[in-house]
TORZAFI-810467 format. One record per residue (C-alpha): residue number from 1; y, z, x; residue in three letters. Coordinates in steps of 0.001 Angstrom, whole numbers, plus 500000, padded with zeros to 6 digits. Each point is the difference from the previous one (the first is absolute). Layout:
N
+-----+--------+--------+--------+------+
:  nr :      Y :      Z :      X : rest :
+-----+--------+--------+--------+------+
: NUM :      Y :      Z :      X :  ALA :
...
+-----+--------+--------+--------+------+
REM end
This chain:
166
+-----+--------+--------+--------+------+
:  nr :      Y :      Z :      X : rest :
+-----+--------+--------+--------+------+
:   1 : 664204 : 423285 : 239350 :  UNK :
:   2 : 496949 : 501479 : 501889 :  UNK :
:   3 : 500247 : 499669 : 503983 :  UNK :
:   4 : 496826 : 500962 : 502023 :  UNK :
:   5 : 500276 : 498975 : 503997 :  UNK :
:   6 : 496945 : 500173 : 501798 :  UNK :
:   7 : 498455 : 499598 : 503388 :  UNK :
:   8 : 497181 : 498169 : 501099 :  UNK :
:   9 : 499799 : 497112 : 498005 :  UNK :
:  10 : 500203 : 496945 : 502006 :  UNK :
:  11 : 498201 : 497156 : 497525 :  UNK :
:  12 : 503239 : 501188 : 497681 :  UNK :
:  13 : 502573 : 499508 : 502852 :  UNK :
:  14 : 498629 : 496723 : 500620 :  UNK :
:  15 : 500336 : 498469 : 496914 :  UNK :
:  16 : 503581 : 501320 : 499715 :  UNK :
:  17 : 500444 : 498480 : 503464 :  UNK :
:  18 : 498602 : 496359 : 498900 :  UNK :
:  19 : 501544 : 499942 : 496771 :  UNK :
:  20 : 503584 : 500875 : 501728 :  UNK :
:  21 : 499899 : 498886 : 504090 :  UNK :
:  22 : 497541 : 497338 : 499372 :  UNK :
:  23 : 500399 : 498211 : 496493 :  UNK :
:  24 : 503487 : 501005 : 499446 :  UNK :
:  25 : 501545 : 499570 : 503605 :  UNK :
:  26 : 498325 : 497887 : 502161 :  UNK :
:  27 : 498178 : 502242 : 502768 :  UNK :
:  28 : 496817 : 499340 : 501471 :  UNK :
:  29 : 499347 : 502663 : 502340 :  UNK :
:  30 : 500232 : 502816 : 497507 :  UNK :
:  31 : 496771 : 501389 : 500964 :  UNK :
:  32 : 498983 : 501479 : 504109 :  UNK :
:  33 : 497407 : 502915 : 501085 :  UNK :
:  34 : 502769 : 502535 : 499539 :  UNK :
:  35 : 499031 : 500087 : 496149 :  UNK :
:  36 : 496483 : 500791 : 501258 :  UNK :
:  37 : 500493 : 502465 : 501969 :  UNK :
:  38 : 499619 : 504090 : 499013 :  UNK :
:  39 : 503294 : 501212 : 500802 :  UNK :
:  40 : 501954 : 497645 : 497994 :  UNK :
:  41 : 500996 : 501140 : 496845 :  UNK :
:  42 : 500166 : 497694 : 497036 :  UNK :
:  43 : 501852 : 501304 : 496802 :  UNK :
:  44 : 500213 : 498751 : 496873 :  UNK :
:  45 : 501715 : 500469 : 496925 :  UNK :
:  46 : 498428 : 499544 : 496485 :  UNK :
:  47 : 502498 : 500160 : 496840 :  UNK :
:  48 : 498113 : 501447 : 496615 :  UNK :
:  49 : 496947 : 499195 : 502138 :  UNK :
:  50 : 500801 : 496017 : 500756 :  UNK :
:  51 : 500374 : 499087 : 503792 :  UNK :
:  52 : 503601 : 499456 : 500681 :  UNK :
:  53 : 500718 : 500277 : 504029 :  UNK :
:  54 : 499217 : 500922 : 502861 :  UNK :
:  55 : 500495 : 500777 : 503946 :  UNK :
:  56 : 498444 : 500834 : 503174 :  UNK :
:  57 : 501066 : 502457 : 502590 :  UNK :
:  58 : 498593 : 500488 : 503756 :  UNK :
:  59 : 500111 : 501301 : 503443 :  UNK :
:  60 : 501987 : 497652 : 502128 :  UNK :
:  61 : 497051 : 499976 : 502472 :  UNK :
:  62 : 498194 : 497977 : 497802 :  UNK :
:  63 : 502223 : 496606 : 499968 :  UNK :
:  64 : 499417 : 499893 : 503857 :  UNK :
:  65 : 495975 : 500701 : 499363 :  UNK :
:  66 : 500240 : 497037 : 496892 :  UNK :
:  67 : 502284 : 497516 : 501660 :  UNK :
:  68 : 500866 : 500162 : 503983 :  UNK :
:  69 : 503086 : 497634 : 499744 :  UNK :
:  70 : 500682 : 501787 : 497195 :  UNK :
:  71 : 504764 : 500919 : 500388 :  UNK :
:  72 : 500732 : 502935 : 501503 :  UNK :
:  73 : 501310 : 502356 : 497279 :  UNK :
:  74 : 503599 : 500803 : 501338 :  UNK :
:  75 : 501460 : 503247 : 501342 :  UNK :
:  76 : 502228 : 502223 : 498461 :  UNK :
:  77 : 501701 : 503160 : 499977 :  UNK :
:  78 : 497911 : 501104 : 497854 :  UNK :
:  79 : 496976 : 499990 : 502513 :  UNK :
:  80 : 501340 : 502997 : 501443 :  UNK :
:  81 : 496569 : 502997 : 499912 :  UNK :
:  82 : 498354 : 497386 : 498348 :  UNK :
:  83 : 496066 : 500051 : 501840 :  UNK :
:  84 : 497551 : 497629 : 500528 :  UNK :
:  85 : 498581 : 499600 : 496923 :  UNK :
:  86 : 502948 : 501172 : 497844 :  UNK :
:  87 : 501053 : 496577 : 499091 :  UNK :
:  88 : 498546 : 498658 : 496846 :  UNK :
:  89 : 500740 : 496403 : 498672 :  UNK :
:  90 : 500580 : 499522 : 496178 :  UNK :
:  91 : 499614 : 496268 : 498582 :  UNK :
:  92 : 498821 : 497728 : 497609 :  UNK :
:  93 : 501667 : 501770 : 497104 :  UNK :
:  94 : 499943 : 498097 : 496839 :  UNK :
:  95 : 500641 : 500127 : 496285 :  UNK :
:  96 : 497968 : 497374 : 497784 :  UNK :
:  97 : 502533 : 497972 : 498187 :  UNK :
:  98 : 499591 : 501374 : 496111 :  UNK :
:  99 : 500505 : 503817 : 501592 :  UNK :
: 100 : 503244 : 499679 : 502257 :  UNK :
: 101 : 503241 : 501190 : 499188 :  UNK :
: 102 : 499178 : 503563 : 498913 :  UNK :
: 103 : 500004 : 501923 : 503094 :  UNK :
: 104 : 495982 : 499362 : 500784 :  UNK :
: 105 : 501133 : 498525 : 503859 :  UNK :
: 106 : 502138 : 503070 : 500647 :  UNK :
: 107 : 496782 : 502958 : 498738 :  UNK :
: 108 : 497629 : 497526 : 502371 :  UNK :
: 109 : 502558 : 500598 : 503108 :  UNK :
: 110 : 500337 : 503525 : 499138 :  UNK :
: 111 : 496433 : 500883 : 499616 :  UNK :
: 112 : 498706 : 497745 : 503096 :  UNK :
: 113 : 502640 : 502168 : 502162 :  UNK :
: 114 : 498242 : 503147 : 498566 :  UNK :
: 115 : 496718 : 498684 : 501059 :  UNK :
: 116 : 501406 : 499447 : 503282 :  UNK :
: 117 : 501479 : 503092 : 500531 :  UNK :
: 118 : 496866 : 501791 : 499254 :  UNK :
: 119 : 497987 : 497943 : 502545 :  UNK :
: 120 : 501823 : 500710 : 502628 :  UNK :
: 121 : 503250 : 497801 : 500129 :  UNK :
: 122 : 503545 : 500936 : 501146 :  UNK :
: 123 : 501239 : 496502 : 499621 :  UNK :
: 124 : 499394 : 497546 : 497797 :  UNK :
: 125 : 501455 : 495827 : 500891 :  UNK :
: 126 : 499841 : 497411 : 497925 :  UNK :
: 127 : 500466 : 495885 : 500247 :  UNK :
: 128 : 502037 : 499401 : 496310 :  UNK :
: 129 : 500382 : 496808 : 498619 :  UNK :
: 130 : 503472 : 499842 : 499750 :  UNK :
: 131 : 500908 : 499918 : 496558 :  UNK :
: 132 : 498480 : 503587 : 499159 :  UNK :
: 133 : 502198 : 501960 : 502574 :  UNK :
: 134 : 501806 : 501456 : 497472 :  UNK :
: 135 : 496469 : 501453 : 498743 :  UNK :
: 136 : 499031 : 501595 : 503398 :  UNK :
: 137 : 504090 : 500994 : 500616 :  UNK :
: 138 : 500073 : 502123 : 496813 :  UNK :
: 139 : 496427 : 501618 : 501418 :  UNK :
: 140 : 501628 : 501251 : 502988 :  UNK :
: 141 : 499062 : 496806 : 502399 :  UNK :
: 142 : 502329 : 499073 : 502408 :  UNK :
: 143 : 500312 : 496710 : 501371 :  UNK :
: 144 : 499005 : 500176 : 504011 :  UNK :
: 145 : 500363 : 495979 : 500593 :  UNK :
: 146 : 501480 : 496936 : 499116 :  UNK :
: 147 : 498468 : 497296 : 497823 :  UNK :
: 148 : 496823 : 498575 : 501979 :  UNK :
: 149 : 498091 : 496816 : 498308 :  UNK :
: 150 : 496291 : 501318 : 501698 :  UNK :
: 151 : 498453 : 500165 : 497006 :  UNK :
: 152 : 499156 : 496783 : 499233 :  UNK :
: 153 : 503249 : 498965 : 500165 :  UNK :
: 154 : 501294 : 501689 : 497296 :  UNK :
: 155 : 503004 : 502318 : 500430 :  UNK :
: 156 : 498799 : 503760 : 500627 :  UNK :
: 157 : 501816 : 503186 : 501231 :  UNK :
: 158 : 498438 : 502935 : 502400 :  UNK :
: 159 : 500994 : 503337 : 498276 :  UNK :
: 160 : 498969 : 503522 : 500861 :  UNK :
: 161 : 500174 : 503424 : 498087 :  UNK :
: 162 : 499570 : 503171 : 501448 :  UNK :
: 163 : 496821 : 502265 : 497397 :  UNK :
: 164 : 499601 : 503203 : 501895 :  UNK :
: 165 : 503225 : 501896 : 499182 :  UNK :
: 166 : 502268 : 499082 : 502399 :  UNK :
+-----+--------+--------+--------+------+
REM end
């Protein structure tokens, strides 16, 4: 099995993101002017060169730019010498149906961290859908807030993971 993750592919990401948020469960707001904008990065994976999943990851900035009422992200110790600008926001992480169960989720999470890390963020947060905890616990995530239904009320955890070393 061939894996190639890349960057900068957003028409990719979005079909992943229909085909799984959309078709598959329910959402309609999957898309807002985060995708559009230059510092978030969209990865996605490709398995013996067929799309298989995807993500996005961004400076937290940018939720309050795309969406005013947009929920505060919550504090947490891990905040501490975190800047302005430090904290990056991974989401809409997905796995088309025929690829999942072998491991494709976990080497998105990993490699949207990198990507992260080496454009500037200390921190990254992220808004789980509840069922994949155990996916972000096993990639170092920690859990930061108790079950919220914001997301069109479906049942999502804030977690947090510290990618600068300390």
């Amino acid at each position: 099995m061939d894996i190639q993750l890349k960057t900068g592919c957003f028409d990719d990401a979005a079909l992943v993101r229909r085909v799984v948020f959309i078709d598959e469960q329910g959402y309609e707001n999957e898309f807002d002017a985060i995708d559009e904008d230059q510092s978030c990065i969209h990865v996605t994976l490709y398995v013996d060169g067929e799309l298989a999943g995807c993500s996005r990851v961004f400076p937290e900035e940018l939720e309050r730019v795309a969406d005013a009422e947009a929920p505060v992200l919550p504090a947490c110790d891990m905040d501490e010498g975190v800047a302005a600008g430090e904290t990056y926001i991974m989401g809409r992480v997905a796995v088309l149906p025929a690829m999942r169960r072998r491991g494709l989720a976990r080497a998105i999470v990993d490699t949207s961290a990198s990507c992260a890390r080496d454009a500037g963020a200390k921190l990254i947060k992220l808004h789980a859908q509840e069922y994949v905890l155990p996916l972000y616990a096993k990639a170092g995530y920690t859990q930061i807030a108790p079950v919220d239904y914001e997301d069109e009320g479906q049942p999502h955890v804030w977690m947090a993971k510290r990618v600068d070393g300390r």
